[in-house]
N, C-alpha and C positions, 0 to 999 in steps of 0.2 A: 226838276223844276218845281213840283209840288212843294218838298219843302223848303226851297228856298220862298214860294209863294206866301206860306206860311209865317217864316222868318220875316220877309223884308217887303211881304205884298207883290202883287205879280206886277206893277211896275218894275221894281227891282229883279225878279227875279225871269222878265223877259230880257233884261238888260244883262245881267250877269251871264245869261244864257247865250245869249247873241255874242257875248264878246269873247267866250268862251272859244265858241264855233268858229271866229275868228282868227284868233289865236291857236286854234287845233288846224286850222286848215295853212296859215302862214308857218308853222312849223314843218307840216308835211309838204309843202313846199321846199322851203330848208335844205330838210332829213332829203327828197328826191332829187332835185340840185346844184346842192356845195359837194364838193367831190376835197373831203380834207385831208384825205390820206396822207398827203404830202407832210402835212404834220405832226409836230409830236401830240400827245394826250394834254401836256398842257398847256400848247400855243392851241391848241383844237377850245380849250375850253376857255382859254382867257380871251380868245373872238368871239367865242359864241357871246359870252358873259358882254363883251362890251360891244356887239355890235347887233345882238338880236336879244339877249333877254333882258339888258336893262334897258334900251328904247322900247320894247314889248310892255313890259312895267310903269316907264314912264308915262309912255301915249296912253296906257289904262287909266290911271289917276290924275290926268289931262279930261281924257274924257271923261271921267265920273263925275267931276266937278265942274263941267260943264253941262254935264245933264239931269246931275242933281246935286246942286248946288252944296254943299255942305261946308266944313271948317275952310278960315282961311289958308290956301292952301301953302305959301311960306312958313306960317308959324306950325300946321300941323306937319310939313313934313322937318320939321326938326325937332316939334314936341309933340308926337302923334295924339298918345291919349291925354294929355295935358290938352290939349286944342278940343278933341272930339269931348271931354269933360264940360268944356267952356259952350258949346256947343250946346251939348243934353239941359244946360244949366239954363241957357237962352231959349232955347223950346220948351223948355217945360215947367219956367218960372220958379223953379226949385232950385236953392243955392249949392255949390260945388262942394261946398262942406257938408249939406245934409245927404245929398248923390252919391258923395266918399262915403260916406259913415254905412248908408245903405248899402252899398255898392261892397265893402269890408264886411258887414255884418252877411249878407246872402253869399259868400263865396267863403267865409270864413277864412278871410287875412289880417295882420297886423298891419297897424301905422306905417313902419317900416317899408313892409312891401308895398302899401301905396303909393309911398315916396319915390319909391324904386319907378313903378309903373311912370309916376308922372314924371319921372327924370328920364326916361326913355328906354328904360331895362324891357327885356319879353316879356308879355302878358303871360302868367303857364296857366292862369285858376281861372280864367273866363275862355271858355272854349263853344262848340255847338252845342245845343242851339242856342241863340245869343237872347233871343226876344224873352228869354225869361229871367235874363240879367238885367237887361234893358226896365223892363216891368220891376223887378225888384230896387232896383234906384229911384223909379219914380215914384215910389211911394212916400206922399208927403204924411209926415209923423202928426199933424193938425188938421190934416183931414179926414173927413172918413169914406172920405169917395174918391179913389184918385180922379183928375181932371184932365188927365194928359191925352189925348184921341189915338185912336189904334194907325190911323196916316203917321205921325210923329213915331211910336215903337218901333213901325215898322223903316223910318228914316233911319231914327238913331240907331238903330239895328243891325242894319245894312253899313252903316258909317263903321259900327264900332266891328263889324268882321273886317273891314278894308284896315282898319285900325290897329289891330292884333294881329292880323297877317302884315303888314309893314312894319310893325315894329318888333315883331319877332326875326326878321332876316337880320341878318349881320350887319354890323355897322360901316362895314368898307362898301356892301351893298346898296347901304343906304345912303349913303355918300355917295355913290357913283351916280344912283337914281336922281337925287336932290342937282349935282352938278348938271346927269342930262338934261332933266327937267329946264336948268336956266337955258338951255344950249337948243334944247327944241324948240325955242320959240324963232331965234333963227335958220335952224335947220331943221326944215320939218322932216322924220325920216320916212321912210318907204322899203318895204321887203326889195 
């Protein structure tokens, strides 16, 4: 919890925690029990997958986005860091073209792979801790003080771990999540 307090401030990182605890405790649930024997290895996991860990995943970024508002959440969940970009862009008055260029030069990537990222490919070159990625984009090339507040690093932070964990899962994954996502609003689930 320290360092995520660090990363993303201890709002976030009470939040991350608690949901955490949540999700370890509905699993042991689960695991005590569903009795799956009866199944094979992969009717066992293609239930699990669509009826406890992609509702698990969904209701997470349901709730994060209602508790800390961040990218709209339509567009980011089909353009994850393309959205969280437009996002960092809006907070911190600093245009998506100078964020990229920063953002390319402190990770040491090409054009290319940027492209990649905002097309929805995995993140592999921005990993923990993030706030010093976050800080490396905000630096405006015309100032000589950045003006961005440690509240804001700490959002975009926090956004951009949710960011690169989402768009690093697989793509049928992400699709399954995106589908539940429309489907929970009518059906809200429950362990």
């Amino acid at each position: 919890a320290q360092e995520l307090a660090k990363e993303c401030g201890h709002d976030w990182a009470h939040f991350f925690t608690h949901v955490w605890h949540q999700t370890r405790g509905a699993m042991q649930i689960f695991v005590q029990k569903v009795d799956a024997s009866p199944l094979s290895q992969t009717q066992c996991y293609s239930l699990f997958m669509e009826q406890f860990a992609v509702p698990m995943i969904s209701g997470f970024l349901t709730l994060t986005n209602q508790r800390h508002q961040g990218p709209q959440m339509q567009q980011w969940l089909a353009q994850p860091f393309q959205s969280w970009l437009s996002l960092a862009a809006q907070r911190s008055g600093i245009t998506e073209e100078i964020l990229l260029t920063n953002l390319g030069n402190h990770c040491n990537v090409d054009q290319r792979t940027l492209e990649r990222w905002l097309s929805g490919e995995p993140i592999g070159k921005i990993a923990w801790p993030y706030a010093r990625h976050v800080k490396a984009m905000l630096h405006h090339p015309d100032k000589k003080k950045d003006l961005v507040e440690e509240q804001d690093i700490h959002f975009l932070s926090a956004w951009l771990m949710i960011t690169c964990a989402y768009q690093s899962l697989p793509i049928e994954l992400r699709d399954a999540i995106r589908h539940d996502l429309s489907l929970r609003r009518r059906q809200p689930w429950a362990l």
